[in-house]
N, C-alpha and C positions, 0 to 999 in steps of 0.2 A: 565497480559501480559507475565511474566515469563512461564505462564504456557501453555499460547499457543502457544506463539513462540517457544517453546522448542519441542513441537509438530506438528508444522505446516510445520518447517523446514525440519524435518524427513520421515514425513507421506505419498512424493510424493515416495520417496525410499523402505518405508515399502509396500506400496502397489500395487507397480508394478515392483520395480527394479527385471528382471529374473535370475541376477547373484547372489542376494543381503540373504544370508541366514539367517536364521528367520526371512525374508519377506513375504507376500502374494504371491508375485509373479504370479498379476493376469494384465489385459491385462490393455492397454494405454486408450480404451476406456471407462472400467470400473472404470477407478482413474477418467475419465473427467468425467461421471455420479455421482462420489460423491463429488466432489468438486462444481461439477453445484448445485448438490442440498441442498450444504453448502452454498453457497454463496447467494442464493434467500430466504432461512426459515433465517440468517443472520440478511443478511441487510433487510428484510424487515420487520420484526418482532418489529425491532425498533421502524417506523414510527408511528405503532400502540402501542407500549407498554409505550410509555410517559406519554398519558394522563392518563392512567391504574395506571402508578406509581404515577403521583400526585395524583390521587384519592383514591387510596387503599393501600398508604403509601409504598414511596421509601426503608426504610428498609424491609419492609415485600417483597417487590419484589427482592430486593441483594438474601433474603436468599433462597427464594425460586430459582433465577436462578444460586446461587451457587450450590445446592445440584444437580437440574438438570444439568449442565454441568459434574461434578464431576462422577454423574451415566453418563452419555454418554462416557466420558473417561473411565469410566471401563468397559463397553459393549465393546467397541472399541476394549481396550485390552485383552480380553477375549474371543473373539470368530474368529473364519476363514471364517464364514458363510456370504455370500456376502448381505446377508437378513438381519441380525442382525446387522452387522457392519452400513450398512446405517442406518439401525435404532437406533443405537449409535451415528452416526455422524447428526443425527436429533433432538436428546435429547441435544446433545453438541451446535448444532444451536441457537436451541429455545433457552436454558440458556443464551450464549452467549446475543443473541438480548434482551432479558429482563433485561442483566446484566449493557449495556451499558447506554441505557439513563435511569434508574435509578440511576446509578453511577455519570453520569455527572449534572443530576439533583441537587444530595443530595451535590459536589461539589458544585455549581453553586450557591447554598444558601446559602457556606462559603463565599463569597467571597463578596465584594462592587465594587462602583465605583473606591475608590481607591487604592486597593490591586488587580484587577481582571488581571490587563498584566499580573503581578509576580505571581501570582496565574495560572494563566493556563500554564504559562512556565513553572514553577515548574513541573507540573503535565505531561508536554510533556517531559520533561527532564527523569523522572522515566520510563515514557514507553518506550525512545530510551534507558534506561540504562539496560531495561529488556530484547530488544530485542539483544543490544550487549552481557549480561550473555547470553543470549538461545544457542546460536550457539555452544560454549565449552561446557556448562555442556550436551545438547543431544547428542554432538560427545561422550562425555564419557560415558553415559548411554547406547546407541546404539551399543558400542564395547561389554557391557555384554550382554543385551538383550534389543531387542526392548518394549519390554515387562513393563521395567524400565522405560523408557518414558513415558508413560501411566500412567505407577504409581506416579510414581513424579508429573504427570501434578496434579492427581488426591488431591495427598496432599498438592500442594501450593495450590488449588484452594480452599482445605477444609480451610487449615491455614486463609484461605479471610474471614471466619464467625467472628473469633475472631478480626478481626477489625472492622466489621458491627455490632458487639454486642456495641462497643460504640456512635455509630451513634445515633442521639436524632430523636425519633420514631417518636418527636411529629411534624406534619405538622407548615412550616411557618405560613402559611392561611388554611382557613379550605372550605373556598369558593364550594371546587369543593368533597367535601362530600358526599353530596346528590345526586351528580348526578349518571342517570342512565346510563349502558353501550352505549346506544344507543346517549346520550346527551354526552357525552364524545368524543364518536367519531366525533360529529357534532362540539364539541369544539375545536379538534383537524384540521379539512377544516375551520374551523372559523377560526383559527388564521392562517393558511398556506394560504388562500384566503386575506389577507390583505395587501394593497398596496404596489409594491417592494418585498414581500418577493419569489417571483416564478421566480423576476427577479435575484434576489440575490444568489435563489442555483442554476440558472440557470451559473452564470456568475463564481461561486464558482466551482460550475461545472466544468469548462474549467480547471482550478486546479485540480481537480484528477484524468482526461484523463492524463495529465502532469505524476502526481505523477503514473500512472499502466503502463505508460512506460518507466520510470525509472527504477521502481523494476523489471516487466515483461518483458521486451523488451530491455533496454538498456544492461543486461550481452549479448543478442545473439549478440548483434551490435558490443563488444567489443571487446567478441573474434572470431568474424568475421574480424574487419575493423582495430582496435586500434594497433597501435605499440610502444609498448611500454620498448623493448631493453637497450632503451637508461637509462631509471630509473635503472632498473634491473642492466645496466653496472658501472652504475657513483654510487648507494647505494653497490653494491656490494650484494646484496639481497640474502640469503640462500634459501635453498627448501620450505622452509614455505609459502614465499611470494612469490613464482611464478607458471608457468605451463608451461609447454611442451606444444610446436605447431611448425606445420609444418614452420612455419616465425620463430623459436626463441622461446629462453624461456623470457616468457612477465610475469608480473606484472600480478599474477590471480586476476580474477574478482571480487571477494569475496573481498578481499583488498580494493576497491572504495566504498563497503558501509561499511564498516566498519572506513574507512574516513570519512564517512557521517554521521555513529553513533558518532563518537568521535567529530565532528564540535557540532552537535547539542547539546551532552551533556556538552559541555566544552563553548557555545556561549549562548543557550535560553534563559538562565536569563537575561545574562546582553544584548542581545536582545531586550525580553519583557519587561526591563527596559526603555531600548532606546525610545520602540516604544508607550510604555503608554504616550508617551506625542502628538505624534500624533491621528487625528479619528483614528477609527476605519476600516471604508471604509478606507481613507488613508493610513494603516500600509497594508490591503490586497493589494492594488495595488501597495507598493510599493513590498510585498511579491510575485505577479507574475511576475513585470519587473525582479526582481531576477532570480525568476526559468526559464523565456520564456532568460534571457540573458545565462543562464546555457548552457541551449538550442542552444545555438550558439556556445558553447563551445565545446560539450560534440558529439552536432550531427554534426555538418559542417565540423572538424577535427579529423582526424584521430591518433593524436600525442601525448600519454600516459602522458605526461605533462599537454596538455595542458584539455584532458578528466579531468583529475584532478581537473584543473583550474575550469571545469565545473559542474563538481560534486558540489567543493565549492561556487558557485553560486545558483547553484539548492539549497541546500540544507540550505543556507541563506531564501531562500523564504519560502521553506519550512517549517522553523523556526517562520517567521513570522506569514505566512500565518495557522496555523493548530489549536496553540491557540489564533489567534485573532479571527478567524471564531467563537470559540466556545465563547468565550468572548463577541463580538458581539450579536451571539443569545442568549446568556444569559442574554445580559443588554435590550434585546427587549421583555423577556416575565417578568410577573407577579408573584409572589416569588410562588404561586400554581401551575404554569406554565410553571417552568422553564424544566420538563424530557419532555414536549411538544415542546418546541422550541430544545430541546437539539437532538430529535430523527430527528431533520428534516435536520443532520447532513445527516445522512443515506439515503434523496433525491438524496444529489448532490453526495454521492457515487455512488447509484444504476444507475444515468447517466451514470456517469463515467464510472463504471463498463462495462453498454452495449455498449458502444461505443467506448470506450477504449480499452475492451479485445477483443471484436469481430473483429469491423472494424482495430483497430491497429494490430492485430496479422493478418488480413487477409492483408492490404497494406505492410506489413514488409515483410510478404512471398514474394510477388510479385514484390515488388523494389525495396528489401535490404537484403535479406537473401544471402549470398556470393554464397552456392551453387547453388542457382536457378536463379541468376543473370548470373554466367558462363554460365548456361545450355539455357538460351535467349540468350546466346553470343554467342555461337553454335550453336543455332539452325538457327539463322540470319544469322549468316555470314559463314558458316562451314556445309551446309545440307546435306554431304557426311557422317557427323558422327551423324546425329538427331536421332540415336537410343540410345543415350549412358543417361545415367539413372543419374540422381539430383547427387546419391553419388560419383558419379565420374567424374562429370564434371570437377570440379577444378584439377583434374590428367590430364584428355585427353586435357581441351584446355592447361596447361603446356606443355603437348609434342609439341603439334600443333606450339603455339610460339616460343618454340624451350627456356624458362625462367622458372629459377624455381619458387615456389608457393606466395613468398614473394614478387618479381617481379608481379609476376600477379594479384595480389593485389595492390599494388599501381595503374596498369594499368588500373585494374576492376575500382575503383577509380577513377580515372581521366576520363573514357570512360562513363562508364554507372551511375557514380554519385549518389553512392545509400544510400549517405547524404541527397537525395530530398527529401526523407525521414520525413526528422523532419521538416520539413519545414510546414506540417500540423499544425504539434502540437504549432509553433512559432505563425502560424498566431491565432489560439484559445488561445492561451496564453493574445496575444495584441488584440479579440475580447473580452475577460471577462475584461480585463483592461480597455476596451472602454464602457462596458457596467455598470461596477460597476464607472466608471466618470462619466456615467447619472445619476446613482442611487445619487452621491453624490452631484450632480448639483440640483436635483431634490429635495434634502432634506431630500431624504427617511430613511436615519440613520445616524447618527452622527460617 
């Protein structure tokens, strides 16, 4: 995780920023064609690579999607050629998706009934501690050369063999040996066709719409709506912790997940401690009432306190919710079967994914993006000025009102309410809550 995050962070910069030297500096459309075709060879790679891993042995698949990642990062970093680089960032895919439920698999067979809270907390705990290092050491790698980042990714990810060399080769069960590619895959809608589970990632689901507008959507909402003065006044905050805007200098955004890395890393254990004494089902539901109450925190308010308040909510759930899910499907499959049920993590992402980045990023333009909200506030009420263009909206109606930009913010605020916002995502929060209380009414998992 070190290794990606250190490059995933960087890579929207490296390959489009036009200011940004020793970058690509190629166009906005061409970063979204490679990131679209990161994210589909991804996650979908996984669904299919589980039964593959149980069968044809989890360590043989670590090593094998180590070195292919490793070569993708160094194609990556090697070439300007928009051909090649995709075809980098497809070998880095692939790996990726082979590396994941092989991993959680080989995992998933450390662990029992009663070590498995504490065990996946653990394991959630290292990857939020990986993604807090990523952010400094790529700022610093990125001041020499871009180039360095690549390379670094390249050498933790090789450094990853030498812990896969102690992984024990030998399969729990041997059950799923013989089978042929074709019997494999049929084992793999065998177990995903089984009672509750479609309703499961469906309802898990509604959890990672949640979590891709947190990460995705909630910085624009922030430093659009959030005011945050008041922290910055009463801490006395240097330059590090803030940002310049046209309201004041406010609490930069970066600063609320890095709250959110420091809750998790400093909570998950004694969390996943807590919540091992609850089901299963039970610890997820109590992990969305957390993040859908976030949700009221984070979206309903505009007031840098109390966003915080809601970060720390969200990210309570979050907490619960990430390794109990895996825990969960871990305690549902067959010790041969466990990178099968591990890959079917990657369902309720790929939902998520299209539903989340698409339609959320299309309703946020359209009923909460500040500037395109003023620019419907003038074209309605003000159609002497409906020529004036998105980026300047929030200048012309400031004249028009005769208040500066901060004012008009509050007012935008109060008038146009473009908190309605979340109020999507609140009610899908309290419908997978509803639907995993069937599931547990019903029996279907402990």
């Amino acid at each position: 995780m070190l290794a990606y995050w250190a490059l995933l962070i960087q890579l929207p910069i490296y390959i489009a920023q036009k200011d940004m030297a020793g970058g690509l500096q190629w166009e906005q459309t061409t970063k979204g064609i490679i990131f679209f075709w990161w994210a589909i060879v991804q996650n979908l790679v996984p669904i299919f690579a589980g039964g593959f891993a149980d069968r044809y042995g989890r360590k043989n698949f670590l090593l094998v999607s180590i070195v292919l990642a490793s070569v993708g990062f160094l194609v990556m970093g090697h070439t300007q050629s928009f051909t090649y680089f995709l075809i980098g960032t497809l070998i880095l895919a692939f790996g990726l998706g082979l590396f994941k439920p092989a991993l959680l698999g080989a995992l998933a067979n450390t662990m029992n009934e009663r070590n498995s809270s504490l065990g996946w907390g653990i394991y959630f705990m290292f990857l939020n501690t990986a993604t807090l290092l990523a952010a400094p050491i790529s700022k610093l790698l990125k001041e020499q050369s871009f180039y360095y980042i690549f390379l670094f990714s390249t050498i933790v990810f090789l450094l990853s063999l030498i812990i896969v060399f102690f992984i024990n080769k030998k399969q729990v069960q041997s059950q799923s040996e013989n089978l042929l590619p074709f019997q494999i895959l049929k084992n793999i809608y065998k177990n995903l066709l089984k009672p509750g589970i479609i309703l499961l990632l469906v309802a898990v689901s509604g959890f990672f719409i949640i979590y891709i507008q947190f990460y995705e959507t909630l910085p624009n909402f922030i430093f659009d709506w959030v005011d945050s003065t008041q922290i910055v006044s009463l801490l006395n905050l240097p330059k590090a912790f803030t940002m310049a805007t046209d309201r004041g200098t406010m609490l930069s955004y970066e600063w609320y997940y890095i709250f959110n890395s420091i809750i998790i890393i400093t909570l998950v254990v004694i969390i996943s401690t807590l919540t091992s004494r609850f089901s299963k089902i039970f610890s997820i539901i109590l992990g969305l009432a957390a993040a859908s109450i976030g949700i009221v925190f984070f979206g309903l308010f505009n007031i840098g306190y109390i966003t915080l308040i809601g970060v720390a909510f969200y990210t309570i759930g979050e907490i619960i919710i990430n390794p109990k899910f895996s825990e969960l499907l871990s305690s549902l499959a067959k010790p041969e079967e466990k990178s099968i049920y591990m890959s079917f993590i990657n369902i309720s992402m790929a939902i998520a994914f299209a539903f989340g980045s698409l339609f959320g990023s299309y309703i946020f333009q359209n009923t909460a993006e500040k500037s395109n909200v003023a620019l419907s506030y003038i074209q309605d009420n003000h159609q002497e000025f409906k020529d004036v263009k998105q980026g300047e909206a929030m200048q012309k109606l400031s004249e028009i009102k005769g208040i500066n930009t901060k004012e008009l913010t509050e007012y935008l605020w109060r008038e146009e309410k473009p908190y309605i916002f979340w109020l999507l995502f609140i009610i899908i929060g309290v419908f997978s809550i509803c639907l995993l209380y069937y599931l547990q009414k019903k029996a279907f998992f402990s």
